[in-house]
Structures are given as C-alpha cells and as structure tokens.
C-alpha positions, 0 to 999 in steps of 0.5 A, a space after each residue: 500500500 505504501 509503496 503504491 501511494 509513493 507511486 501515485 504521489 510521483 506519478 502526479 508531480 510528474 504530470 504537474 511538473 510536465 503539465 506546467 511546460 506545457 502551459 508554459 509553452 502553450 502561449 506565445 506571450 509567457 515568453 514576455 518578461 525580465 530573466 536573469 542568467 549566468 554565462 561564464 561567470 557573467 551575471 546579466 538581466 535580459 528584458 524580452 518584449 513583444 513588438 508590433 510585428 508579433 515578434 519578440 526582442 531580447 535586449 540586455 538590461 543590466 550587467 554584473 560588471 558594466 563598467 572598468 577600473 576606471 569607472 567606463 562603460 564596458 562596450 561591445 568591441 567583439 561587435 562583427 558590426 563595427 557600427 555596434 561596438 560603441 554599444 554599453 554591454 549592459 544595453 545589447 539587443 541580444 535578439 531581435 524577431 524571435 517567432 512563436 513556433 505554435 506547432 513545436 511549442 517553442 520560440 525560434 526564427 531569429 539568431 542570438 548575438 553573444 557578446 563575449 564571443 562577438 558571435 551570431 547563432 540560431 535561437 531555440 527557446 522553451 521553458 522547462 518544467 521546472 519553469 526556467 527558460 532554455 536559451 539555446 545558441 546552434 552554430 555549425 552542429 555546436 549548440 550551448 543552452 544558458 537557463 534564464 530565471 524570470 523575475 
C-alpha cells in the first residue's frame, strides 16, 4: 500500500511538473518578461518584449560588471558590426524577431548575438518544467543552452 501511494504521489508531480511546460509553452506571450542568467561567470538581466510585428526582442538590461577600473562603460568591441561596438554591454539587443513556433511549442526564427564571443547563432527557446527558460545558441552542429530565471 505504501509503496503504491509513493507511486501515485510521483506519478502526479510528474504530470504537474510536465503539465506546467506545457502551459508554459502553450502561449506565445509567457515568453514576455525580465530573466536573469549566468554565462561564464557573467551575471546579466535580459528584458524580452513583444513588438508590433508579433515578434519578440531580447535586449540586455543590466550587467554584473558594466563598467572598468576606471569607472567606463564596458562596450561591445567583439561587435562583427563595427557600427555596434560603441554599444554599453549592459544595453545589447541580444535578439531581435524571435517567432512563436505554435506547432513545436517553442520560440525560434531569429539568431542570438553573444557578446563575449562577438558571435551570431540560431535561437531555440522553451521553458522547462521546472519553469526556467532554455536559451539555446546552434552554430555549425555546436549548440550551448544558458537557463534564464524570470523575475
């Protein structure tokens, strides 16, 4: 008897934990919101907002360490666009057209740009069951997922 409620109750976190992505994932606009992450080391907050084309953008908005010794603005000086590289690392437009992919319940169609690399790569996003969000990078067959906790 003990053995078959230990079952159950497994059972039922499972179905709720898989439940909770799949809510997650259901509706395009869960994606909306602050998260915070890590990536070598690198504290950041990352704001995610759906603009008037039904298109999603992700621009940083805070950094751990934004500035030097002496008190400047750290700039993106990795940029492969030379326009962009006297952009504040605390202010990059990490993604821009992000899409709703409602029959993989997923958010993809749009490249990632990492600053600490001055890399473009494909972006697959999806929420995990236990809520957070996977930012996965895929750039010639090597992929990288960093999770992002909404705030």
């Amino acid at each position: 008897m003990k053995n078959r409620l230990i079952a159950l109750l497994a059972a039922m976190l499972f179905f709720a934990s898989a439940s909770a992505q799949s809510v997650l994932n259901n509706v395009a606009d869960n994606i909306v919101g602050t998260y915070s992450g890590i990536q070598d080391g690198m504290r950041y907050r990352t704001k995610i907002v759906k603009l008037k084309d039904g298109t999603y953008r992700g621009q940083m908005v805070w950094m751990e360490k934004a500035t030097d010794a002496n008190g400047n603005k750290i700039l993106d000086t990795k940029n492969p666009d030379k326009s962009l590289r006297s952009t504040p690392m605390d202010k990059i437009v990490m993604f821009s057209g992000l899409q709703y992919n409602a029959k993989k319940k997923q958010w993809d169609g749009a490249k990632i740009y990492d600053p600490q690399r001055g890399i473009r790569a494909n972006l697959t996003i999806c929420f995990e069951k236990d809520g957070r969000l996977r930012v996965k990078g895929s750039l010639l067959g090597i992929s990288e997922s960093v999770f992002w906790h909404k705030e």
